[in-house]
N, C-alpha and C positions, 0 to 999 in steps of 0.2 A: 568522223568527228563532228560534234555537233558545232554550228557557228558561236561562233564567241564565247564557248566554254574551253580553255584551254586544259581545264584536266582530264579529260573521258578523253582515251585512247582505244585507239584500235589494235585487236590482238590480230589482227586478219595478216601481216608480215613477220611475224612469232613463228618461229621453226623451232624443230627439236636440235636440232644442231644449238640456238642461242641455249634452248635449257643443258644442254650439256654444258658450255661455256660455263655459263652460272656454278653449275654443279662443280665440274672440277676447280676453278675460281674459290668455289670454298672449302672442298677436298685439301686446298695445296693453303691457304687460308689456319684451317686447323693444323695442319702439319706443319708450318712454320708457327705457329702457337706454340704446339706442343714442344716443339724443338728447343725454345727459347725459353719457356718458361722454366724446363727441365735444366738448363741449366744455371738458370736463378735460383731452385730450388736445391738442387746437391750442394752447394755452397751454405747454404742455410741450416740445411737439416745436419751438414756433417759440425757446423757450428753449434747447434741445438745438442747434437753428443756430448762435443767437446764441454760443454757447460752442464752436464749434467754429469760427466765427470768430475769436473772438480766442484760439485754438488754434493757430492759423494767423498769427495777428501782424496782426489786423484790428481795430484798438481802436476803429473807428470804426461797428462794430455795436451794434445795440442791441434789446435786448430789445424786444417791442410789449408794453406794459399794458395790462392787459383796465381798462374802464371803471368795471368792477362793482370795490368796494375790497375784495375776498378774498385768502386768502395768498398766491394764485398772483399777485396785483398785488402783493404785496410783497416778493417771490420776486425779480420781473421787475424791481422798483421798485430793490430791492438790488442787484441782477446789471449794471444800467447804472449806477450810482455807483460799484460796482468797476471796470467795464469806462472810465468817466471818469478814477480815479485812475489807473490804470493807463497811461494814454497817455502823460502826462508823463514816468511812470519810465521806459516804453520808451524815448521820446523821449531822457531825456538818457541809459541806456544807449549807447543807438546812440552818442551824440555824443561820449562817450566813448571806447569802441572806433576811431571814426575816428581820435581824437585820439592812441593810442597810441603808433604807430608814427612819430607826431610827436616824440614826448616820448621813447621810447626812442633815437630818431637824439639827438635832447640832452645826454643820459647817455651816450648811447657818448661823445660827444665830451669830456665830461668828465672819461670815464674813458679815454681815452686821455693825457688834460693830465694828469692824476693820475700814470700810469705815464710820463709821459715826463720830470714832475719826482721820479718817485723811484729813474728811473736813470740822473739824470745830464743827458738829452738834454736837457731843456728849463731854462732856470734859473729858479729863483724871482725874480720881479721886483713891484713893486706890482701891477702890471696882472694876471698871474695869481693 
């Protein structure tokens, strides 16, 4: 080492033994990465389904909660009590929509009674 420069080192006590260190240090490094991130990630992508089900009009999906009680189970825990409430609204949606074209044949014919008593055709009687 030069005098009074404290950053220039010396490699001259560097063994291949420290480079191995190093090396598996980050081997074990990635491998606990991969380990952890994986299962941040199953939690997510099986959420990303679940929601792309009932994107699709499949209320009867549902999130899997992870056992462990972390966000991502309250996440999943939230995402099926939505995807619960939500059936029923489909549901009477739907029944709805069926029923339309019920109800507007009802109204035509009412408004046809309407225009036929206000020219005449038809006569005002109790029954109408």
């Amino acid at each position: 080492m030069a005098t009074g420069d404290s950053t220039t080192r010396s490699t001259a006590g560097t063994t291949p033994a420290a480079g191995y260190r190093c090396g598996c240090c980050g081997s074990l490094q990635l491998a606990v990465s991969w380990v952890l991130s994986s299962r941040i990630a199953e939690p997510i992508e099986a959420l990303s389904a679940a929601a792309t089900g009932i994107a699709a009009g499949d209320y009867t999906v549902g999130a899997p909660v992870a056992k462990v009680n972390d966000e991502l189970a309250e996440v999943a825990n939230a995402f099926n009590h939505m995807a619960a409430a939500l059936a029923p609204a489909e549901s009477t949606r739907r029944q709805l929509l069926s029923d339309c074209p019920t109800n507007y044949a009802h109204l035509a014919t009412i408004q046809g009674y309407i225009e036929g008593l206000q020219d005449g055709v038809e006569e005002v009687s109790p029954a109408t």
